[in-house]
C-alpha atoms as a printed R data frame, in Angstrom:
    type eleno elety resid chain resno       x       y       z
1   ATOM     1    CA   UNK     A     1 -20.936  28.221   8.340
2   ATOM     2    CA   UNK     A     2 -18.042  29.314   9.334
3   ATOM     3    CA   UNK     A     3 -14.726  26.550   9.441
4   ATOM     4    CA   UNK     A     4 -11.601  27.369  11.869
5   ATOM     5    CA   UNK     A     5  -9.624  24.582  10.679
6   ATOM     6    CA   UNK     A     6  -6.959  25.753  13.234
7   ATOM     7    CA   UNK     A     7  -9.212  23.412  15.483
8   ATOM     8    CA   UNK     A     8  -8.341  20.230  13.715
9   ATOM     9    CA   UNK     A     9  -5.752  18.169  15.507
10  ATOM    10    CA   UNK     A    10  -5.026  14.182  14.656
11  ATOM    11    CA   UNK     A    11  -4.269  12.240  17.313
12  ATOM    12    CA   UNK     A    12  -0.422  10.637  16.842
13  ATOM    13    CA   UNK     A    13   0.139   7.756  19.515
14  ATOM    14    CA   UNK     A    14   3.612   6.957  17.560
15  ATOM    15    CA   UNK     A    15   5.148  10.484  17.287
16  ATOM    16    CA   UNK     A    16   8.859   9.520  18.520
17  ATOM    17    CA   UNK     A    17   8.768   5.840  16.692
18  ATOM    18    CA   UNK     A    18   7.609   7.805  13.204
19  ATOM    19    CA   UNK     A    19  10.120  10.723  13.928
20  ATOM    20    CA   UNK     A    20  12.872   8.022  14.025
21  ATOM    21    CA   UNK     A    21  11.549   6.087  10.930
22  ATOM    22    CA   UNK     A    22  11.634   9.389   9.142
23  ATOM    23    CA   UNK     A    23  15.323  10.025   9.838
24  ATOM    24    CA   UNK     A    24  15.966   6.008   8.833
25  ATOM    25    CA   UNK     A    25  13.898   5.879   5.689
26  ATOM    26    CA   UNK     A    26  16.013   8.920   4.323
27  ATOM    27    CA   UNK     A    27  18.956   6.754   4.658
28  ATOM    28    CA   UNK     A    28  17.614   3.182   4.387
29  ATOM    29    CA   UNK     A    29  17.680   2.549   0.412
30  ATOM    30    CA   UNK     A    30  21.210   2.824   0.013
31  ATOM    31    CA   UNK     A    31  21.107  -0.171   1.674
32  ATOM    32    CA   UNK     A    32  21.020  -3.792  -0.134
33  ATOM    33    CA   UNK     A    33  17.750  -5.844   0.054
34  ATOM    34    CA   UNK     A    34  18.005  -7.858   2.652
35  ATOM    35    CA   UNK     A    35  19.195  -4.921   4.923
36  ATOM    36    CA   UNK     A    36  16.289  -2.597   3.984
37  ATOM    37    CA   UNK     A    37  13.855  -6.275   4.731
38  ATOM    38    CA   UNK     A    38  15.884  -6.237   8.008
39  ATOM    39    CA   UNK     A    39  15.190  -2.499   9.095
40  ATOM    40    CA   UNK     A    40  11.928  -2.609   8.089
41  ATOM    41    CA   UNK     A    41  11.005  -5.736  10.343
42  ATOM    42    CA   UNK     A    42  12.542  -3.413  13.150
43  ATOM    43    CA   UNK     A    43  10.337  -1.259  12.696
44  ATOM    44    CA   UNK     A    44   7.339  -3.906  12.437
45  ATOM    45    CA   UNK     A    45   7.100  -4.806   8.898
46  ATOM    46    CA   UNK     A    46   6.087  -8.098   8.610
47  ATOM    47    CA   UNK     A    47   7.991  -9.343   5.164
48  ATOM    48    CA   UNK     A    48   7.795 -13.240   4.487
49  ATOM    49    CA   UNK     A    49  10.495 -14.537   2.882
50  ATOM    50    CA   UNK     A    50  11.932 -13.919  -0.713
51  ATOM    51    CA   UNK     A    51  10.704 -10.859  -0.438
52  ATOM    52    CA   UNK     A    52  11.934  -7.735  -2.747
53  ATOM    53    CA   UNK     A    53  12.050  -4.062  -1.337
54  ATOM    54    CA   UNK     A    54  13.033  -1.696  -4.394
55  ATOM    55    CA   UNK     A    55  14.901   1.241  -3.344
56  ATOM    56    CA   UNK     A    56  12.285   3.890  -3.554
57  ATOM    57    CA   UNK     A    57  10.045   2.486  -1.779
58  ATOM    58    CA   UNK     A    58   8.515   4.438   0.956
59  ATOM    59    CA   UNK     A    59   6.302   3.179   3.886
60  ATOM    60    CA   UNK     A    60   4.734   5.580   6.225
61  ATOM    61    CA   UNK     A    61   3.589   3.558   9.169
62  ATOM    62    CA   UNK     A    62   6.138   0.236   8.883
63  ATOM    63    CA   UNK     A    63   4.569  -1.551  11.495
64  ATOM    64    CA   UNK     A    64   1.028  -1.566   9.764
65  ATOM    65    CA   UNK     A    65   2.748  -3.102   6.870
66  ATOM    66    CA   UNK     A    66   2.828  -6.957   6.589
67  ATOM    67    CA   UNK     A    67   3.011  -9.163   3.131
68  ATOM    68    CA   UNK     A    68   3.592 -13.152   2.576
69  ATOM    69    CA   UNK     A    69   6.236 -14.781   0.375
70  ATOM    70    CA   UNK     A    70   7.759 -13.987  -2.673
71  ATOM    71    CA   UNK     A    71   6.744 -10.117  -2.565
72  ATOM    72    CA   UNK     A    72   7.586  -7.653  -5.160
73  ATOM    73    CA   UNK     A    73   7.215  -3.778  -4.398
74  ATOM    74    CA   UNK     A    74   9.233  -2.119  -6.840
75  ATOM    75    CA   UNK     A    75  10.736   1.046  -7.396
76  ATOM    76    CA   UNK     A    76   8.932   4.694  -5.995
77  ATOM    77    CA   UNK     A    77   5.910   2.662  -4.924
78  ATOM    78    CA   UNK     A    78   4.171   4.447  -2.021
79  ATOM    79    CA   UNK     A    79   2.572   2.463   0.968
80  ATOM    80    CA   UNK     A    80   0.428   5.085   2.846
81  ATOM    81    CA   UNK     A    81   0.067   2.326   5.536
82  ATOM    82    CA   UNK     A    82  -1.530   4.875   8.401
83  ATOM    83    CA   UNK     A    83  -3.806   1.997   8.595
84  ATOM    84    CA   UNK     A    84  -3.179  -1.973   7.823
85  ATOM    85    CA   UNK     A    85  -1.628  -2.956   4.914
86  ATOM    86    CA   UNK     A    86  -1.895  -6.714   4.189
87  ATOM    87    CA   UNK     A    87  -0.564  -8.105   0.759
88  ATOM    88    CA   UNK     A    88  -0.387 -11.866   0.392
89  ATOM    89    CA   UNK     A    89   2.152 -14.129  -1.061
90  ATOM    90    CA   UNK     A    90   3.477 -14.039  -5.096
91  ATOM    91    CA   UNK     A    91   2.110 -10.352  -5.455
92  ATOM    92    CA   UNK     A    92   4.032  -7.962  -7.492
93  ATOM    93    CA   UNK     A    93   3.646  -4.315  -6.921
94  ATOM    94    CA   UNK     A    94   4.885  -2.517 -10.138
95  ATOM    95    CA   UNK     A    95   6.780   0.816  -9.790
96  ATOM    96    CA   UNK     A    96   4.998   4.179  -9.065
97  ATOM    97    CA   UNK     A    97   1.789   2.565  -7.629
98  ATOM    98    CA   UNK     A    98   0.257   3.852  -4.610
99  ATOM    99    CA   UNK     A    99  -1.514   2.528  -1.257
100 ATOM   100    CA   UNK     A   100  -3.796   4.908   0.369
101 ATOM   101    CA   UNK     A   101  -5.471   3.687   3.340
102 ATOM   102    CA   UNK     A   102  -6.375   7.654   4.798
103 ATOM   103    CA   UNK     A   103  -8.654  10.386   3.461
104 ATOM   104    CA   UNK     A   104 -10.704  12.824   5.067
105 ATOM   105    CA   UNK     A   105 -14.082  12.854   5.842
106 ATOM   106    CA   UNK     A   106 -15.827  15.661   3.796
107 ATOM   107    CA   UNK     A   107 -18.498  16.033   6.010
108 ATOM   108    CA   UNK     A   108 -16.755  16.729   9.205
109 ATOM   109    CA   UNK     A   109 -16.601  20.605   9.309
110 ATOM   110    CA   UNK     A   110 -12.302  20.114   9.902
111 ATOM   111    CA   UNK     A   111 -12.540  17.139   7.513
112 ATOM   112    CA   UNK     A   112 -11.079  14.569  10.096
113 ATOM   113    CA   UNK     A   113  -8.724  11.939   9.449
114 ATOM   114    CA   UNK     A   114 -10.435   8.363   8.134
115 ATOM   115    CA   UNK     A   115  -8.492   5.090   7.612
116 ATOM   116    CA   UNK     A   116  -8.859   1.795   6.517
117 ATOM   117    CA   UNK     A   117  -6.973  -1.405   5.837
118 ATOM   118    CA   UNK     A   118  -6.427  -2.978   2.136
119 ATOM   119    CA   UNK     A   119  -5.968  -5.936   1.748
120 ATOM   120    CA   UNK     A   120  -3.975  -7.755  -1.143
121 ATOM   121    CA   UNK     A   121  -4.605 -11.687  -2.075
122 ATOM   122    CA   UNK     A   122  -1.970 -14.023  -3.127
123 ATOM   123    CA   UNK     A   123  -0.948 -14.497  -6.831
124 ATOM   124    CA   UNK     A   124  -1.798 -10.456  -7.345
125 ATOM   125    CA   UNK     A   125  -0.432  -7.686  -9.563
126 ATOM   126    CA   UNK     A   126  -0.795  -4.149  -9.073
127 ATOM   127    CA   UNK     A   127   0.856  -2.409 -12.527
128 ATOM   128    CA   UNK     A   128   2.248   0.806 -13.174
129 ATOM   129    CA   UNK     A   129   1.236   4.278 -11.325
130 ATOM   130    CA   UNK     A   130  -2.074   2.301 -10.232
131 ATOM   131    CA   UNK     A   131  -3.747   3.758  -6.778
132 ATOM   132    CA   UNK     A   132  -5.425   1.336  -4.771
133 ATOM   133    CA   UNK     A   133  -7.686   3.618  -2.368
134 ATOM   134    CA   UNK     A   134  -9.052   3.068   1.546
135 ATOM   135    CA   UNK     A   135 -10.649   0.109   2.265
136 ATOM   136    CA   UNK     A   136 -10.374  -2.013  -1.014
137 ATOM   137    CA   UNK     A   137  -9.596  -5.661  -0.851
138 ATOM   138    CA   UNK     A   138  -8.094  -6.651  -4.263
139 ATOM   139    CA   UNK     A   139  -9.070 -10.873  -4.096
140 ATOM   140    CA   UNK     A   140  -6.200 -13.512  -4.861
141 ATOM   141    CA   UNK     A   141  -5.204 -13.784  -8.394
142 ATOM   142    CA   UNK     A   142  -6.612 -10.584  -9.585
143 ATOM   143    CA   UNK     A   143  -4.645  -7.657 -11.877
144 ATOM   144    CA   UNK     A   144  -4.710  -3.977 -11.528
145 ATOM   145    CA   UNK     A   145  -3.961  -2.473 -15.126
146 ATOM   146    CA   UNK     A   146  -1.162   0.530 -15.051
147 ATOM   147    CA   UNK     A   147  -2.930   3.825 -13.929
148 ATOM   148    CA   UNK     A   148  -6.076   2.419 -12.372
149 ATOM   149    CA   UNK     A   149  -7.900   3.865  -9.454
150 ATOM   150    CA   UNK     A   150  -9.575   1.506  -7.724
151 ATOM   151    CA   UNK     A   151 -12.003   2.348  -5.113
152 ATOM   152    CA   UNK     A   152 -13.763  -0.868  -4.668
153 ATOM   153    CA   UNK     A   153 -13.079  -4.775  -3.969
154 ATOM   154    CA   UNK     A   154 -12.195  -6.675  -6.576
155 ATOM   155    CA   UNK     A   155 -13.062 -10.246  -7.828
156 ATOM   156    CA   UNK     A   156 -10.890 -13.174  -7.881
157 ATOM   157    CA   UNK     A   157  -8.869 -13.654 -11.035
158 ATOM   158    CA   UNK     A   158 -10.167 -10.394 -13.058
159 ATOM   159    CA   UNK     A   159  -8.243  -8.011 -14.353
160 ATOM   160    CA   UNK     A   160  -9.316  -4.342 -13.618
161 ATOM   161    CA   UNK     A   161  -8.656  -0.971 -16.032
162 ATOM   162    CA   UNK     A   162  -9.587   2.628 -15.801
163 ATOM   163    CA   UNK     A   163 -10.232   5.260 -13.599
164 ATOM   164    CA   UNK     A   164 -12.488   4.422 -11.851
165 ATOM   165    CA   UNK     A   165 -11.487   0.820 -12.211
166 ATOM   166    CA   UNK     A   166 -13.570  -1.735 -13.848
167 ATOM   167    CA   UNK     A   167 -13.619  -5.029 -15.224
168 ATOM   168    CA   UNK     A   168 -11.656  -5.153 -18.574
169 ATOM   169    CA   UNK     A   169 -11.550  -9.110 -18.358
170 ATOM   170    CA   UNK     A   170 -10.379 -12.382 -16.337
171 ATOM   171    CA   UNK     A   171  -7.345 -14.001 -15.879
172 ATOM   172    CA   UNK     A   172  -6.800 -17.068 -17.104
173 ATOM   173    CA   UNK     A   173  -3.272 -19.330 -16.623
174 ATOM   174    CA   UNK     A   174  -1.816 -21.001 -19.195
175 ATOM   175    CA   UNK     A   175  -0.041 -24.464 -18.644
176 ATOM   176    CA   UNK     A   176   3.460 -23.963 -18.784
């Protein structure tokens, strides 16, 4: 069989909004906190409040971005928001990890776009260089060791390792 990928085209409803974010996000992490919070919830973001933007950051669809209260996302982490991103409230977001809600859908001769949402409960943390692919929903209290890859939900209050990720253990508070 013979593939002409030159046929491939991806619909983009948004081209002139993500053309603009593009030339803003090159600029926008110069900016303090609160002004980065501000342009992003221009643009669509939904940010509760409290919230911490690192510069670094990126976010490739703003508007399909929305988090609760008292949000980390630290330093080079990556949202590939092209579909919903939805992270609850108390959720830290350690430095280098990446969001990925698009792949490609190997058996589509031009391996056409695919999306879908994550979704990110309250009381999370996603450590270190961790990936968190399409689709997952990572359940309220749970922890992502540094470097997983996690393709698939994950339990309340467990704490997942590895590539691919599995269960290394739960979480379990401590009175203070």
């Amino acid at each position: 069989m013979e593939i002409n990928l030159g046929e491939y085209s991806e619909a983009k409803p948004h081209f002139l909004r993500l053309v603009l974010w593009r030339a803003v996000e090159k600029v926008l992490w110069v900016f303090p906190n609160m002004l980065r919070i501000l342009v992003l919830r221009f643009f669509g973001a939904k940010i509760g409040k409290r919230c911490l933007i690192c510069r670094g950051a990126k976010f490739y669809v703003p508007w399909n971005f929305e988090c609760g209260d008292f949000v980390c996302i630290g330093p080079r982490v990556d949202v590939y928001c092209k579909d919903k991103v939805s992270i609850g409230s108390q959720v830290v977001v350690s430095q280098d990890a990446y969001l990925c809600t698009a792949s490609h859908d190997i058996t589509s001769p031009v391996m056409k776009l695919s999306t879908k949402p994550i979704k990110v409960g309250d009381n999370v943390w996603i450590a270190a260089k961790a990936t968190i692919l399409p689709g997952v929903t990572v359940n309220n209290g749970a922890v992502v060791g540094a470097c997983a890859v996690v393709a698939k939900d994950v339990p309340k209050w467990v704490v997942v390792v590895g590539n691919p990720a599995r269960i290394g253990g739960s979480r379990e508070l401590r009175n203070a």
